[in-house]
C-alpha positions as CSV (number, residue, x, y, z in Angstrom):
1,X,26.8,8.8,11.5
2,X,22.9,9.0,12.1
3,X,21.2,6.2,11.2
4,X,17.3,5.2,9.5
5,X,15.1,2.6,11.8
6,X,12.3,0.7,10.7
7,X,10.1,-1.6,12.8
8,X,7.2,-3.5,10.8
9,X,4.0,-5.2,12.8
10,X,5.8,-5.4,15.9
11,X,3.8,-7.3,18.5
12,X,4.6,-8.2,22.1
13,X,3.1,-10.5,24.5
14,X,4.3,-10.7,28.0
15,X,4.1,-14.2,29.8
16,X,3.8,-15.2,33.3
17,X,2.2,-16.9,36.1
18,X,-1.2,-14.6,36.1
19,X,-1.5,-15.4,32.2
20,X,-0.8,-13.8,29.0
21,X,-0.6,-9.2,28.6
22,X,-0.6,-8.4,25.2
23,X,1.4,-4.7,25.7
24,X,1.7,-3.8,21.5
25,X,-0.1,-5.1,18.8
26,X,0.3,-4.2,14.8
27,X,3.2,-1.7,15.7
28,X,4.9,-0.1,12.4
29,X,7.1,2.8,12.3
30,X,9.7,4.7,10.6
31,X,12.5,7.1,11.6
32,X,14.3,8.8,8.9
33,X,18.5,9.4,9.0
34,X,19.1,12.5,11.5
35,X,15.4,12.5,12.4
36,X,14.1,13.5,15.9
37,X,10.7,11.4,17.0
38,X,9.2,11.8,20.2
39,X,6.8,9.0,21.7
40,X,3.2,10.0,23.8
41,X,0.5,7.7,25.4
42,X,-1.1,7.0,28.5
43,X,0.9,5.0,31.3
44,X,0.9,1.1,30.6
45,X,0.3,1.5,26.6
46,X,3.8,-0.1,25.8
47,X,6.0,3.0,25.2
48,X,9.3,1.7,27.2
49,X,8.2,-1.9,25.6
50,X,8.5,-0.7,22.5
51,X,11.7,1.5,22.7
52,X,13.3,-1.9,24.4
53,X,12.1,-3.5,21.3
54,X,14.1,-0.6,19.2
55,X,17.0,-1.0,20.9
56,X,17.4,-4.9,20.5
57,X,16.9,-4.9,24.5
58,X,14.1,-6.8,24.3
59,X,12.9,-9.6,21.3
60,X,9.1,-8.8,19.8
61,X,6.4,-11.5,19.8
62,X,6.0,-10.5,16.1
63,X,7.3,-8.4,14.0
64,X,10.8,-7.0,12.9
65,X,13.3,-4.2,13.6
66,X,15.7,-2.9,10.9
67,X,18.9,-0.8,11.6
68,X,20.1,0.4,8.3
69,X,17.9,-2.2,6.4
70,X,19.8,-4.8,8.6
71,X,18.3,-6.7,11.2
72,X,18.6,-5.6,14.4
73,X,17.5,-8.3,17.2
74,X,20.1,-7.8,19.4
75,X,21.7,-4.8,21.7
76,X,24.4,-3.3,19.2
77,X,26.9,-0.7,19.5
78,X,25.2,1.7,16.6
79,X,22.3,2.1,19.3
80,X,22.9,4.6,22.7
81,X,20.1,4.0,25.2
82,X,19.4,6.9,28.4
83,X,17.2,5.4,31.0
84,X,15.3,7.5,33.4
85,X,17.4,6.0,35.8
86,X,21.0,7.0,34.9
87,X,22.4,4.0,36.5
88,X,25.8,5.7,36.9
89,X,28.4,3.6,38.6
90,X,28.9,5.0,41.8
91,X,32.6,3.7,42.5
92,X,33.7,5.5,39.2
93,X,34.2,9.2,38.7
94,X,32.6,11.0,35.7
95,X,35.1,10.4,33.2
96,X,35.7,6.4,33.9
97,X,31.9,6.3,33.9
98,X,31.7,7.6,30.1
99,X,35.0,5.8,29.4
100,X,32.9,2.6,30.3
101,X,31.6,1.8,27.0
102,X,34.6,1.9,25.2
103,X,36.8,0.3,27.9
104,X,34.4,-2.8,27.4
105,X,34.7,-2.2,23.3
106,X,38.6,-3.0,24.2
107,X,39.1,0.8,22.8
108,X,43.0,1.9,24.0
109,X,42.9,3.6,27.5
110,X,44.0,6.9,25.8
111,X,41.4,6.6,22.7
112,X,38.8,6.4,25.4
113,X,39.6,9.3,27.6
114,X,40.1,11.5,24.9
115,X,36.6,10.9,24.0
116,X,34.8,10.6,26.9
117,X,36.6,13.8,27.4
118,X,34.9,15.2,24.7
119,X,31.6,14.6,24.9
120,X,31.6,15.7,28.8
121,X,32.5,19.0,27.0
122,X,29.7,19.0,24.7
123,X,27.0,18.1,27.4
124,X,28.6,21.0,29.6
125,X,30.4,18.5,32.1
126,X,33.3,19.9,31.5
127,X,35.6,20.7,34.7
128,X,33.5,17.4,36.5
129,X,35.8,14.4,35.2
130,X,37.1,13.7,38.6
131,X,33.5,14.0,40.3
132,X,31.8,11.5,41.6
133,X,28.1,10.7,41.2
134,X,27.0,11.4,44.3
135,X,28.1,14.5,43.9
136,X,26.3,15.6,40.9
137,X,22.6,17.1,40.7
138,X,20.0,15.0,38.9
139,X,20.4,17.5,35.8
140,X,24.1,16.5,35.7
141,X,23.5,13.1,36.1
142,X,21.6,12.6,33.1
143,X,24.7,14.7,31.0
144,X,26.7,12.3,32.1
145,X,24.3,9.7,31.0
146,X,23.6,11.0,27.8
147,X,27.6,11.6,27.2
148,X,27.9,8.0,28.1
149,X,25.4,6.7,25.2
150,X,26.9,8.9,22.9
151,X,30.4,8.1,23.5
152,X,30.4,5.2,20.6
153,X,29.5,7.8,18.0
154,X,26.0,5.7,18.0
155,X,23.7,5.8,15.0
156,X,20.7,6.0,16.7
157,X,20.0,7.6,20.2
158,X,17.2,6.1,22.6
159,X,15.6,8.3,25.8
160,X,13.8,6.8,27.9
161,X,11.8,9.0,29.8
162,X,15.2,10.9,30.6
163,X,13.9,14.1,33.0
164,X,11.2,12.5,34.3
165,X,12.5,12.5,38.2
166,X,13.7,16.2,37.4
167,X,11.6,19.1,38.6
168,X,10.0,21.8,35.9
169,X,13.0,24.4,36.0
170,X,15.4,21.6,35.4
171,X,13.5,19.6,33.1
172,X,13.4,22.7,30.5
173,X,16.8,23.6,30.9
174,X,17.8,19.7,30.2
175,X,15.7,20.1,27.0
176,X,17.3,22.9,25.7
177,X,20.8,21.2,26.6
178,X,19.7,18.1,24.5
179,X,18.3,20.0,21.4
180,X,22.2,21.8,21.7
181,X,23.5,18.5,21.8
182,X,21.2,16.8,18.8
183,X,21.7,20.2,16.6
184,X,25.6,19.4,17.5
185,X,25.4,15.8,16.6
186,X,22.3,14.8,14.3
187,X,22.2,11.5,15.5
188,X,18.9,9.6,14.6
189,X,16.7,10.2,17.9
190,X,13.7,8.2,19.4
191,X,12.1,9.8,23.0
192,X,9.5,8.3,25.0
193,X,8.1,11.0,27.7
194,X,4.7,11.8,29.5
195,X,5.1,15.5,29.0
196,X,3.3,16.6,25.5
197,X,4.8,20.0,25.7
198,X,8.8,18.2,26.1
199,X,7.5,15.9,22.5
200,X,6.5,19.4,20.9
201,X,9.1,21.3,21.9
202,X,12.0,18.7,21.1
203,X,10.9,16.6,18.3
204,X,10.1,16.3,14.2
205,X,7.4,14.3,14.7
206,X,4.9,12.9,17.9
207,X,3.9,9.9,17.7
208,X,0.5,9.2,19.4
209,X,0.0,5.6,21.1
210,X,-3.0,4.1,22.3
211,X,-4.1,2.3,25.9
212,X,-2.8,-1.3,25.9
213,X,-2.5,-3.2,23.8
214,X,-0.3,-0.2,22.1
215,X,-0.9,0.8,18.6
216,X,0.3,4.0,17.1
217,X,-2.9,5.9,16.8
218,X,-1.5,8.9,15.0
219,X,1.0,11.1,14.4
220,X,1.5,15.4,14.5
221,X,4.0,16.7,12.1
222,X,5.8,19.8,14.7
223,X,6.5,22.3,11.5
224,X,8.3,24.4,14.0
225,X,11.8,26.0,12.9
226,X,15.0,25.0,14.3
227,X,17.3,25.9,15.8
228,X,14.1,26.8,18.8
229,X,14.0,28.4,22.3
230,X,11.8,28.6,24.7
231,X,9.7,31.3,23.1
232,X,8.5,29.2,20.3
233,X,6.2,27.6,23.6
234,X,4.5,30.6,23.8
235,X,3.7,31.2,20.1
236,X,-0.3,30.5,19.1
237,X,1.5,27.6,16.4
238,X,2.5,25.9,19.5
239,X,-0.4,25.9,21.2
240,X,-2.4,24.3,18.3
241,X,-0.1,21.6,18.3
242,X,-0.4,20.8,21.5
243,X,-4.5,20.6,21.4
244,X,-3.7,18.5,18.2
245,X,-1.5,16.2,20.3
246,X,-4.2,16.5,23.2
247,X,-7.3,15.7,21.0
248,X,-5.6,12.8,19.4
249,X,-4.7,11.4,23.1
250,X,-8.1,12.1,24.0
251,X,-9.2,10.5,21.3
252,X,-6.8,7.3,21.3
253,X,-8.3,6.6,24.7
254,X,-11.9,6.8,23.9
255,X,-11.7,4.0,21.0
């Protein structure tokens, strides 16, 4: 079932040899039940840091994350994570691959292949089980990736710059593949990407961070109707979000 997330003055400093890097500072935010939010800011400003932080990957200097009003410090089930590395097992076919997460949940053999054989089916893998990896395109890849974090029936769905090694053609045909697969599913969904038109086109709300430290500058309600296709890019709405979500950018890194 989709989940709400909260995260309240989050704040993370990384340590090392060369010193202290404060990478977010006063970070609050709030992701309704079902929601899609997309995540924009210049490279550096905290974005992966902060979905990390979401996820219970990593533990915030500061601050809090709730999952359901519950604390959520730690990596938990309710949470799916896609990396822009897909970090697919290359020894395992398509289907053990999605099966993984459950196999390590101690779900039954059977259980598991009946569902990674589902979701293969909803992300259009269907036919691939028996593939291997190496044999799949980068689009595919990141199916199989996304199949794999929703396997659990998580809550709350993390992307993590998922088409960013795909090329333009690709990259909008995996966008309309994942609005297909959220309208399917509903699950409570947080994106980081670089590409303002991919935050427009996808998500309920964009969420505008600032040059490092990372704040959340802003954020551009996307009033567009769903279900969308590609034609709602060329509308004149469209366009003034995106110089909306441009001038605030712009704006973020002048301060």
């Amino acid at each position: 079932m989709p989940s709400t997330l909260r995260a309240e003055g989050i704040r993370h400093v990384y340590r090392g040899g060369s010193g202290e890097l404060l990478a977010l500072d006063g970070v609050s935010l709030s992701v309704d039940e079902g929601e899609f939010v997309a995540i924009v800011g210049p490279s550096g400003c905290g974005k992966t840091t902060l979905l990390r932080i979401l996820g219970g990957l990593l533990t915030p200097t500061e601050g809090w994350v709730h999952l359901n009003g519950q604390p959520l410090s730690s990596p938990r089930r309710q949470v799916g994570y896609v990396f822009q590395n897909v970090n697919l097992m290359p020894w395992r076919t398509v289907l053990r691959n999605v099966m993984l997460p459950l196999e390590v949940a101690g779900v039954p053999r059977g259980v598991a292949e009946e569902r990674a054989r589902q979701l293969l089916a909803l992300v259009g893998m269907e036919g691939f089980e028996e593939a291997y990896p190496r044999q799949l395109s980068g689009g595919m890849a990141q199916r199989v990736a996304i199949a794999r974090a929703l396997v659990g029936s998580p809550g709350v769905l993390l992307l993590d710059e998922p088409f960013g090694s795909l090329d333009a053609l690709s990259r909008e045909q995996m966008n309309l593949e994942l609005l297909r697969i959220w309208q399917a599913r509903r699950v409570t969904t947080v994106m980081v990407t670089h590409d303002l038109q991919e935050a427009i086109f996808l998500a309920d709300r964009v969420l505008v961070m600032s040059p490092r430290p990372g704040r959340i500058r802003t954020q551009v309600v996307v009033d567009l109707p769903r279900p969308r296709t590609l034609e709602v890019v060329y509308t004149e709405f469209f366009g003034a979000l995106s110089r909306r979500v441009r001038e605030a950018l712009d704006a973020s890194s002048a301060l």
